[in-house]
N, C-alpha and C positions, 0 to 999 in steps of 0.2 A: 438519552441514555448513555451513561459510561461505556466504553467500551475498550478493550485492552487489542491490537492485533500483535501477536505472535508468534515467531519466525525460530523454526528447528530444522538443522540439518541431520539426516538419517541416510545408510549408507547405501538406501535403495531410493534416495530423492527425498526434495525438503516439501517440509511442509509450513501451510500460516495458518493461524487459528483466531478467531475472533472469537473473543471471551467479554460477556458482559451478567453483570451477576453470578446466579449459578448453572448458566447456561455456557457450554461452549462449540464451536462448530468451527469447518470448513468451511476459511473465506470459499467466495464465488469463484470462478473462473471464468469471466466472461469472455473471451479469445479472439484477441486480435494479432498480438503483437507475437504473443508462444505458444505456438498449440502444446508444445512440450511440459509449461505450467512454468510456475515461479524461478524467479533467481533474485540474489541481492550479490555488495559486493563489488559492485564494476558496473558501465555504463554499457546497457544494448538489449535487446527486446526482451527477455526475463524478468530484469529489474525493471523496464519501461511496464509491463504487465501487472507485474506486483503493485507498483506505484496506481495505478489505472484503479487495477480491483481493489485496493483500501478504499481510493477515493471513492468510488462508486459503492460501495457498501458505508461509506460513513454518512455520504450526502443524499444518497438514498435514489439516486440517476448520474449516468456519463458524466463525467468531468473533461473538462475542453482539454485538447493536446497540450497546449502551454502548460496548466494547471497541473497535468502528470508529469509533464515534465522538469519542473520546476520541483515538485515534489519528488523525486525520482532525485535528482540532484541532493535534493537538504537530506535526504531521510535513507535514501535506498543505497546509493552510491557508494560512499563511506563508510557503511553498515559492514564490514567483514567479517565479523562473528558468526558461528556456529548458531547460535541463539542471542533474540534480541526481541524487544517489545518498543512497540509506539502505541501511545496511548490516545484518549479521543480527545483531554487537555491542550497536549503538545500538537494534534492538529487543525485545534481550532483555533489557538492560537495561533500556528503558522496560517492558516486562510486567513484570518481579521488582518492581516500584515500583506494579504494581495490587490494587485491593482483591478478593479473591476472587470476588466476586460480581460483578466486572465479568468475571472470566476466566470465570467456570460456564457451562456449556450445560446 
């Protein structure tokens, strides 16, 4: 299934949304890296989070540390904008492009 995730900054904390059809919701927060929830923008445990829970919500189980973080880098990092979308195309594309052993659990 298509799936759009969604990133809005609001002046009480940002939020991501996963939109596919005409359904939309709040990504998961699964909590490891920020109990305090999402960040993008810059490199350190908010963006490592965000990167985590896309994965984990597109692949449908945990994504290995390499893998968020690698993803974290192309996608989250450089993301500086207020609002931004990554679509389920552009990540599956970027996975077909990884080494096995980044994808292995």
């Amino acid at each position: 299934m298509d799936k759009t995730y969604i990133g809005r900054r609001y002046e009480d904390g940002n939020v991501v949304i996963v939109a596919s059809g005409i359904k939309a919701e709040k990504l998961e927060h699964h909590v490891k890296h920020s109990p305090d929830g999402f960040e993008w923008g810059y490199s350190g445990s908010g963006p490592s989070e965000l990167a985590r829970c896309i994965l984990w919500d597109f692949l449908g189980k945990e994504p290995t540390p390499a893998a968020y973080r690698d993803f974290t880098r192309v996608f989250i990092v450089g993301n500086k904008e207020d609002s931004w979308s990554i679509d389920s195309t552009d990540i599956a594309t970027w996975l077909s492009n990884q080494p096995e052993e980044v994808l292995a659990q």
